[in-house]
mmCIF file of the C-alpha atoms, coordinates in Angstrom:
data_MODEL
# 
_entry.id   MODEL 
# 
loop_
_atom_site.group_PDB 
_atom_site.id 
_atom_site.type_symbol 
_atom_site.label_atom_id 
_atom_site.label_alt_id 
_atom_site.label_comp_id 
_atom_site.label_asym_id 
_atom_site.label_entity_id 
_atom_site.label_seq_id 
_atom_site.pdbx_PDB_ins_code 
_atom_site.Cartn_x 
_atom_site.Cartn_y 
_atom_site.Cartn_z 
_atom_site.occupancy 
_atom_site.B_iso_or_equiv 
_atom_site.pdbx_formal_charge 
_atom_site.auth_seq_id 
_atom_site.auth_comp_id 
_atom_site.auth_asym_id 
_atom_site.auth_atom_id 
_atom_site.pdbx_PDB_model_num 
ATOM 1  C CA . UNK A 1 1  ? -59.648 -26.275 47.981 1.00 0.00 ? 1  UNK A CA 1 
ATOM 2  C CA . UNK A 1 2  ? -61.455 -26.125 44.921 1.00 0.00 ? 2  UNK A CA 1 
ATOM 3  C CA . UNK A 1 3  ? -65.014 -25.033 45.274 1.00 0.00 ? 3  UNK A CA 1 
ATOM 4  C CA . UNK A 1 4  ? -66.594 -27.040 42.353 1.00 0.00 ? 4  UNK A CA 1 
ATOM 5  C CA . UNK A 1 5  ? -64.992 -30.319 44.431 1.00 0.00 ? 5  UNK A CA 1 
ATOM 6  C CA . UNK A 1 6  ? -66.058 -28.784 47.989 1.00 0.00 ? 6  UNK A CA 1 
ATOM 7  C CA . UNK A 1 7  ? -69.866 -28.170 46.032 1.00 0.00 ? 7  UNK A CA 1 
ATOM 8  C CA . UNK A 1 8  ? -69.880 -32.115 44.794 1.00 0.00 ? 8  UNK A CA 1 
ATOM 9  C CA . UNK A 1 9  ? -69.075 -32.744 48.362 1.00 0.00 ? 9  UNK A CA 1 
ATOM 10 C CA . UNK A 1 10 ? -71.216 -30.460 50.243 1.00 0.00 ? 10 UNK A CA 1 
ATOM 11 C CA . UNK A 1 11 ? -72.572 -32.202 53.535 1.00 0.00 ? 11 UNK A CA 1 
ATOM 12 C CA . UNK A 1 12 ? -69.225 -33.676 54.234 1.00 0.00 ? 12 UNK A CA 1 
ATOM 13 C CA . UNK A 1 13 ? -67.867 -33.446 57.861 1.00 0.00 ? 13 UNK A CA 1 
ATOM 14 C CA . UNK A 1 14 ? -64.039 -32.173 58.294 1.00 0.00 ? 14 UNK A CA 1 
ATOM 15 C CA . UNK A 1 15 ? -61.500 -32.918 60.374 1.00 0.00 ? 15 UNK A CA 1 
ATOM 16 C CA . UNK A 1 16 ? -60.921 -28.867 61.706 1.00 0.00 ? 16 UNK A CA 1 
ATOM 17 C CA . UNK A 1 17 ? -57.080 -28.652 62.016 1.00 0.00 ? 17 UNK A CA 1 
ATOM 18 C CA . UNK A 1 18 ? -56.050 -31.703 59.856 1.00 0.00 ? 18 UNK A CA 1 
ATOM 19 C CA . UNK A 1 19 ? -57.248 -29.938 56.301 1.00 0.00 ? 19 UNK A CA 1 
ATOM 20 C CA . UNK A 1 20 ? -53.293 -30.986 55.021 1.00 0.00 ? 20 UNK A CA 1 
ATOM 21 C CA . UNK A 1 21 ? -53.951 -34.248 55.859 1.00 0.00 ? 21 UNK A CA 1 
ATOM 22 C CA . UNK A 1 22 ? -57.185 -34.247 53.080 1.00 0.00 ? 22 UNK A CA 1 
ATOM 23 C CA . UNK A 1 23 ? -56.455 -36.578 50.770 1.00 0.00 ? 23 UNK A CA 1 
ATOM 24 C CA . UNK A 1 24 ? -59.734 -37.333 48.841 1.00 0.00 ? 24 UNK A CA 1 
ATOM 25 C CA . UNK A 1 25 ? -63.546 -37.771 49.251 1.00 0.00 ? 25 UNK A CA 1 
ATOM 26 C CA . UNK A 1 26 ? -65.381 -41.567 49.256 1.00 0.00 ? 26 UNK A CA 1 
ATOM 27 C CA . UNK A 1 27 ? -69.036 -42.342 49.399 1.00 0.00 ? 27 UNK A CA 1 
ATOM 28 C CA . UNK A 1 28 ? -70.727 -44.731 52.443 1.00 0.00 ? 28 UNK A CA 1 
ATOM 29 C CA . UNK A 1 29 ? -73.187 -45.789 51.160 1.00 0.00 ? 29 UNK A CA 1 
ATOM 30 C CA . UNK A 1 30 ? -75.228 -42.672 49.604 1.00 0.00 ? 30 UNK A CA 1 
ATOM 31 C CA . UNK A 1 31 ? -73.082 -40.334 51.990 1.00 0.00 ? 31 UNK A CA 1 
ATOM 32 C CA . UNK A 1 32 ? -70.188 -38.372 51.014 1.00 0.00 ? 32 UNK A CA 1 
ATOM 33 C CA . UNK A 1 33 ? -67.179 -38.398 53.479 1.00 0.00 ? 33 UNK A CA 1 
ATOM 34 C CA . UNK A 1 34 ? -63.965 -36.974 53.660 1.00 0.00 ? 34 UNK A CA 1 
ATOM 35 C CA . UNK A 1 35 ? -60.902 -39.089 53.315 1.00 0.00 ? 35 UNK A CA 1 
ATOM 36 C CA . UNK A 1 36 ? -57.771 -38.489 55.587 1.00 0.00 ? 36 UNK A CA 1 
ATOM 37 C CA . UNK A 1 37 ? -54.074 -39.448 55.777 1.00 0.00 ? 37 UNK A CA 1 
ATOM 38 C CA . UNK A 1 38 ? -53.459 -41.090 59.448 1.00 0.00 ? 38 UNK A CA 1 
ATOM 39 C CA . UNK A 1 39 ? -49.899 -40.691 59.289 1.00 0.00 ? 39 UNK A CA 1 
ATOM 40 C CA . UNK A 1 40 ? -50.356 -37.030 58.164 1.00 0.00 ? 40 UNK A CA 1 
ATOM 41 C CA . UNK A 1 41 ? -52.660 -36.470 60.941 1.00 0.00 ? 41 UNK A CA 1 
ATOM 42 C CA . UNK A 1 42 ? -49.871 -37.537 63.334 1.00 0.00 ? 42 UNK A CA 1 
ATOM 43 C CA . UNK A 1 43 ? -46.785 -35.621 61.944 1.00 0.00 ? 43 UNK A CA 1 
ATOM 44 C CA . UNK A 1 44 ? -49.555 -32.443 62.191 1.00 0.00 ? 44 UNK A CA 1 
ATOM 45 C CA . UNK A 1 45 ? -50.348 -33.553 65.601 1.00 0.00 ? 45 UNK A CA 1 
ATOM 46 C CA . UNK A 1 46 ? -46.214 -33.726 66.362 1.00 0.00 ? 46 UNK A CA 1 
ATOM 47 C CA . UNK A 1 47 ? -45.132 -30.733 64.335 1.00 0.00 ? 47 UNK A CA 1 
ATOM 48 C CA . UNK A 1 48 ? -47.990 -28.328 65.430 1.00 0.00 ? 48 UNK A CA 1 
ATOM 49 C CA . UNK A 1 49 ? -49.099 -28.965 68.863 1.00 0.00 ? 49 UNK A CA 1 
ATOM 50 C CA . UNK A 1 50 ? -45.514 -30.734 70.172 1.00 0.00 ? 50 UNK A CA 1 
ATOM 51 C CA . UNK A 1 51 ? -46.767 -34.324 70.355 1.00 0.00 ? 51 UNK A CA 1 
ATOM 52 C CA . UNK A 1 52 ? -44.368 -37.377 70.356 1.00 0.00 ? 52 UNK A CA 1 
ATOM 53 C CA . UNK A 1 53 ? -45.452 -40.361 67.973 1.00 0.00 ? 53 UNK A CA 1 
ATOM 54 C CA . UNK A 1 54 ? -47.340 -41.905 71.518 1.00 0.00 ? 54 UNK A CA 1 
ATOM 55 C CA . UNK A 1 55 ? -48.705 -38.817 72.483 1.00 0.00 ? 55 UNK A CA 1 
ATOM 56 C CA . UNK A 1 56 ? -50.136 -38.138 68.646 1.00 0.00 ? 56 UNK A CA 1 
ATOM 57 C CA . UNK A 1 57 ? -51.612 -41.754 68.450 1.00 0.00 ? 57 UNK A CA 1 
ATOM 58 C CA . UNK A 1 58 ? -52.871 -41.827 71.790 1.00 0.00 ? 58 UNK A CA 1 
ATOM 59 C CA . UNK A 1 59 ? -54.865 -37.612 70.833 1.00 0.00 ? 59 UNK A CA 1 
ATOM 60 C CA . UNK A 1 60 ? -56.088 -39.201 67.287 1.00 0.00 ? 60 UNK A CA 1 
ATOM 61 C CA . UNK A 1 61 ? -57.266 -42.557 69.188 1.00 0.00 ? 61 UNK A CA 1 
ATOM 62 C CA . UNK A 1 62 ? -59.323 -41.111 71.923 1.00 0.00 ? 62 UNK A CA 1 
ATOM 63 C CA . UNK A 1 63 ? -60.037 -37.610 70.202 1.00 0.00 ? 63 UNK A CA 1 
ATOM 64 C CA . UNK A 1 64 ? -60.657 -37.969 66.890 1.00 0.00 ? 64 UNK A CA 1 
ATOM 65 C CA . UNK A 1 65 ? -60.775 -42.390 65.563 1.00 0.00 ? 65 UNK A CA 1 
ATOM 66 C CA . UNK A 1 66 ? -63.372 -42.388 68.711 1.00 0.00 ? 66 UNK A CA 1 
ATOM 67 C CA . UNK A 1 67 ? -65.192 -39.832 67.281 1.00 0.00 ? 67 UNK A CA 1 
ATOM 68 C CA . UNK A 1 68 ? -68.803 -41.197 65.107 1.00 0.00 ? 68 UNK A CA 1 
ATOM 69 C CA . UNK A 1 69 ? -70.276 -37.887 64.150 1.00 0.00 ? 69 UNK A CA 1 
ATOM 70 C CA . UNK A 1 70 ? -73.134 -39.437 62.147 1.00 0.00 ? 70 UNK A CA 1 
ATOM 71 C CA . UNK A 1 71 ? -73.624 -40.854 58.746 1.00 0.00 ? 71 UNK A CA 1 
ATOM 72 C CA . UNK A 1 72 ? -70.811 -38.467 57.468 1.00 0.00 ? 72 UNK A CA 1 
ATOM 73 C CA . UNK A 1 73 ? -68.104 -39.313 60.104 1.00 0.00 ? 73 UNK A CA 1 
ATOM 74 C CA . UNK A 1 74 ? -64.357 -38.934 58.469 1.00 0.00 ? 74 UNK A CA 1 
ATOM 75 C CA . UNK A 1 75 ? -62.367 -41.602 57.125 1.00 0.00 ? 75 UNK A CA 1 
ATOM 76 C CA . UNK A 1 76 ? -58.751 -41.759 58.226 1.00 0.00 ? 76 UNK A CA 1 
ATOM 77 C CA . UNK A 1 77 ? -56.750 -44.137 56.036 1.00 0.00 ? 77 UNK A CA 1 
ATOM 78 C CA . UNK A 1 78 ? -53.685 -45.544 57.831 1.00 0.00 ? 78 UNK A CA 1 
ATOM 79 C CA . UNK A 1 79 ? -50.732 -46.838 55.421 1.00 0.00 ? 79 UNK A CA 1 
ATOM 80 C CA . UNK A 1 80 ? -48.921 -49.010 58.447 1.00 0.00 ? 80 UNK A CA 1 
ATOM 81 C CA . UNK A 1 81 ? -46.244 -50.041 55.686 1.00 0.00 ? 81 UNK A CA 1 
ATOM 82 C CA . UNK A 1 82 ? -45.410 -46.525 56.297 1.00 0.00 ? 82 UNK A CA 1 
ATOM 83 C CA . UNK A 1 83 ? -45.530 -46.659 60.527 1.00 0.00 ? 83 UNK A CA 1 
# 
């Protein structure tokens, strides 16, 4: 990733294991967050750990969407045209 980007960002929390998935940065509010592909997340969850589509959505429900990590929590954009 580039490191200028990653410096304008600095303070963001990652998703570890979903870095493919990046698709941007946002702001809440005054804090920068990282901005995620849903879908993405899912075909990583079914191509690298063997997870069906229920199994992936079930993981990134419970695991991960559940997840508030503080004022820098992820954001993981769903395109459900796409689903």
């Amino acid at each position: 990733m580039n490191k200028e980007l990653m410096e304008m960002y600095e303070g963001c929390l990652m998703a570890d294991g979903f870095e493919e998935a990046l698709i941007g940065f946002g702001h809440q509010f005054t804090h920068p967050v990282a901005i995620y592909d849903l879908n993405k997340c899912y075909n990583i969850l079914m191509m690298r750990d063997g997870m069906d589509d229920m199994e992936a959505m079930e993981y990134m429900d419970f695991n991960v969407l559940g997840a508030y990590v503080g004022e820098s929590t992820p954001i993981f954009l769903g395109d459900f045209a796409k689903a």
